[in-house]
C-alpha positions in Angstrom: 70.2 -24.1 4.2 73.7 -24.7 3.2 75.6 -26.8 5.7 78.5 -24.8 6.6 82.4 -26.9 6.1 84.7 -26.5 8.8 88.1 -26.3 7.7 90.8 -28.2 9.9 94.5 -27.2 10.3 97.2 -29.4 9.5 99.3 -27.5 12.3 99.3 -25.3 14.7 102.8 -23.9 13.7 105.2 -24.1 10.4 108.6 -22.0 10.5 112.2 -22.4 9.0 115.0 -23.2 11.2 117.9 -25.4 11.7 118.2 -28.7 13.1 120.2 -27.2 15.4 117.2 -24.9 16.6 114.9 -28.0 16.5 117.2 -30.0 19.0 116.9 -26.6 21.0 113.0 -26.4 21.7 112.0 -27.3 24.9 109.6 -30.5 25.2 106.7 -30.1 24.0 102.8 -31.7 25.0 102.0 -31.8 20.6 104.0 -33.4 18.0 106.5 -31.4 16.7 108.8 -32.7 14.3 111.7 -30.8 11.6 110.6 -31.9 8.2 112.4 -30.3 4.8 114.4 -27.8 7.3 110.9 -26.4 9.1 109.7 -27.1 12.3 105.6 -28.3 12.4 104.1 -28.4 15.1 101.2 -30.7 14.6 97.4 -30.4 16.1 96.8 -32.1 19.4 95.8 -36.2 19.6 92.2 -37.4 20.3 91.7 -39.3 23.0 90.5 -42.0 20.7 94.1 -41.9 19.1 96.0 -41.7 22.3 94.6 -44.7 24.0 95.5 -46.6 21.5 98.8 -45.6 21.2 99.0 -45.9 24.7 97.3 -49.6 24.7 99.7 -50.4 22.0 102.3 -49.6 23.9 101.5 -51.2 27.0 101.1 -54.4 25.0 104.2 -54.4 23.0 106.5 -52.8 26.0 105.1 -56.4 28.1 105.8 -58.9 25.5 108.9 -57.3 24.5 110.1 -57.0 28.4 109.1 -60.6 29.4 111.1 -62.0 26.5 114.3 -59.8 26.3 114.1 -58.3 22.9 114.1 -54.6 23.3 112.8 -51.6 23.9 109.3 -50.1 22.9 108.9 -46.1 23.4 106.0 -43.7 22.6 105.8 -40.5 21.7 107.2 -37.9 21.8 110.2 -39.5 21.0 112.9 -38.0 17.7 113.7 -40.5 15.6 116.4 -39.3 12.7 116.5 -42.2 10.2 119.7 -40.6 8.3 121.9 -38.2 9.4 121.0 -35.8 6.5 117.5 -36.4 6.7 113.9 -35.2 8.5 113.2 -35.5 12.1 109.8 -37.4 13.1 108.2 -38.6 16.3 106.5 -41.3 15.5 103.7 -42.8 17.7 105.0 -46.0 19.1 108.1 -47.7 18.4 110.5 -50.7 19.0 114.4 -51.0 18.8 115.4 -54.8 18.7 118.3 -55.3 21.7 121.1 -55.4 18.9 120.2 -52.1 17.6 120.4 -50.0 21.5 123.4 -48.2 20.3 120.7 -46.3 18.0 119.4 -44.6 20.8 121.8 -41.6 21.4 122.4 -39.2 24.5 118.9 -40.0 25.9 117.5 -38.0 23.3 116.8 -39.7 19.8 116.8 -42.5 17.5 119.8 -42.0 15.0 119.0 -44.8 12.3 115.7 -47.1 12.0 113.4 -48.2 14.2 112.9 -51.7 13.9 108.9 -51.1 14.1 107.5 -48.2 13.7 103.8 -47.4 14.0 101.8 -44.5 13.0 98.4 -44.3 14.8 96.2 -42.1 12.0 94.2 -38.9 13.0 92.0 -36.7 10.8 94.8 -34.5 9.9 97.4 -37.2 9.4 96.2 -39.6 6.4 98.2 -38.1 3.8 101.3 -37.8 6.2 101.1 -40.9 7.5 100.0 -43.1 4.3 101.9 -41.3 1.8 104.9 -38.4 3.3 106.0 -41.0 6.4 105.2 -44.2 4.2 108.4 -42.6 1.4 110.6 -41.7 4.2 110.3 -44.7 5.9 110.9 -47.2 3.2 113.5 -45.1 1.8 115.5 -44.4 5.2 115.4 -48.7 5.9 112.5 -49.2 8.6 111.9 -52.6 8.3 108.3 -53.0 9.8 105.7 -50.1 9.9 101.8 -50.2 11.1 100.1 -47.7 9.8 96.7 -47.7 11.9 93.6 -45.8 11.5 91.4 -45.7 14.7 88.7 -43.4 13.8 84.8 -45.3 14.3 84.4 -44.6 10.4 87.3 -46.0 9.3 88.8 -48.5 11.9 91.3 -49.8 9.7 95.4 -51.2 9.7 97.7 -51.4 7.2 101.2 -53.9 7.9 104.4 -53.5 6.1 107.6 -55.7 5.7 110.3 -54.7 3.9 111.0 -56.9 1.0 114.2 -58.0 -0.6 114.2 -55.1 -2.6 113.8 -52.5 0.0 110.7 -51.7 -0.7 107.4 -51.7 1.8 105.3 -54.6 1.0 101.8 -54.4 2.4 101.1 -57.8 4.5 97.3 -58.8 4.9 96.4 -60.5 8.1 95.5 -64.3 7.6 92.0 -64.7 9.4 92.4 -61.7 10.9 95.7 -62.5 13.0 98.8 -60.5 11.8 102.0 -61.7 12.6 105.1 -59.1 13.2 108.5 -60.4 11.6 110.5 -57.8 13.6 109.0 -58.7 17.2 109.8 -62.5 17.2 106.6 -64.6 18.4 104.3 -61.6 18.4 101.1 -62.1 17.0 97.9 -59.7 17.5 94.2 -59.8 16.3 93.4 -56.9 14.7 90.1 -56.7 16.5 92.7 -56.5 19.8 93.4 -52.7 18.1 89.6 -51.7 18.5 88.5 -53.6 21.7 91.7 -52.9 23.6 91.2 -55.8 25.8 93.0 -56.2 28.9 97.3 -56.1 28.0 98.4 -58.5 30.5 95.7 -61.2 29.6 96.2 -60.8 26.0 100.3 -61.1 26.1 99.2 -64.3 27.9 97.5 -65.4 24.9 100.3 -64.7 22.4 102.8 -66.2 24.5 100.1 -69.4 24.5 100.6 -70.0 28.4 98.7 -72.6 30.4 94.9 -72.3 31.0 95.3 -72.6 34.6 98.0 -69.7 34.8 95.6 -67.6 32.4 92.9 -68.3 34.5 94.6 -67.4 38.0 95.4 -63.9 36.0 91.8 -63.6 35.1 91.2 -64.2 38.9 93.4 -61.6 40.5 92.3 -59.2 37.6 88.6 -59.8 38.3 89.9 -59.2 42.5 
């Protein structure tokens, strides 16, 4: 019997139109972004992919907050590198405090994110690891995760751009990885898979006390 291969769509929807007509949609619940002077509209998330986005950015949004450095958004959220350039909505993202002015009329990102992170699903490799990857380095992100939650792959891929403006791919050292972007922030890469508990875990990067990580443990455990 021959084992039948289902085919799965990169998008839902692909037509021409303006940026002008792409500012113009209303919100939407998929991931719709202008690309090359067409609007995509992308398939739906997995759950898989959208707790870790959301775990991600629960973690990120408390460091960040406790110490003052900026602002971490998921999506959907437009982020326009260059003025002449595509439209994207990344999956997380942080703007350092210097670099609010970016975030115009409530609506967008006009230049870099300082991190950006892609969170990879089954229709995504190649536009995350390859199409976003170009853009990115070329358009002057400075830090971008590129991380694959799938249970067969379970995977993450760090860049840092280099002197020469290109991405260089950073390995975690004993499976820690250490962000250059988000001062102090460290993660384990096993963090991305376990998801363990956000508050605990910013208390461990921030290397407080025993006894205060210890009364957290007790009014978590409550």
């Amino acid at each position: 019997m021959t084992e039948q291969v289902i085919e799965i769509p990169t998008e839902l929807a692909r037509r021409r139109a303006t940026y002008e007509e792409y500012q113009a949609l209303p919100q939407s619940s998929h991931l719709v972004e202008w690309v090359e002077g067409e609007i995509i509209e992308h398939m739906p998330p997995t759950i898989t992919h959208q707790s870790l986005v959301a775990y991600l950015t629960k973690l990120l949004g408390l460091f960040t907050d406790f110490l003052g450095l900026g602002q971490v958004w998921s999506a959907p959220i437009e982020m326009r590198c260059r003025p002449d350039g595509n439209s994207r909505e990344p999956d997380v993202v942080f703007v350092a405090t210097e670099h609010l002015a970016r975030v115009a009329n409530d609506r967008r990102i006009e230049g870099p994110a300082d991190v950006v992170i892609e969170v990879v699903s089954a229709d995504s490799v190649a536009r995350d690891l390859d199409e976003k990857f170009v853009e990115y380095q070329e358009c002057g992100v400075p830090e971008y995760w590129v991380i694959d939650p799938r249970p067969d792959r379970r995977r993450a891929f760090f860049y840092q751009r280099d002197a020469q403006g290109r991405f260089e791919l950073i390995k975690p050292e004993a499976g820690i990885y250490h962000s250059r972007l988000i001062p102090g922030f460290w993660l384990k890469v096993e963090w991305l898979w376990e998801k363990p508990d956000a508050l605990l875990t910013v208390g461990e990067i921030l290397n407080l006390p025993a006894e205060i990580l210890a009364q957290l443990r007790a009014r978590r455990n409550r």
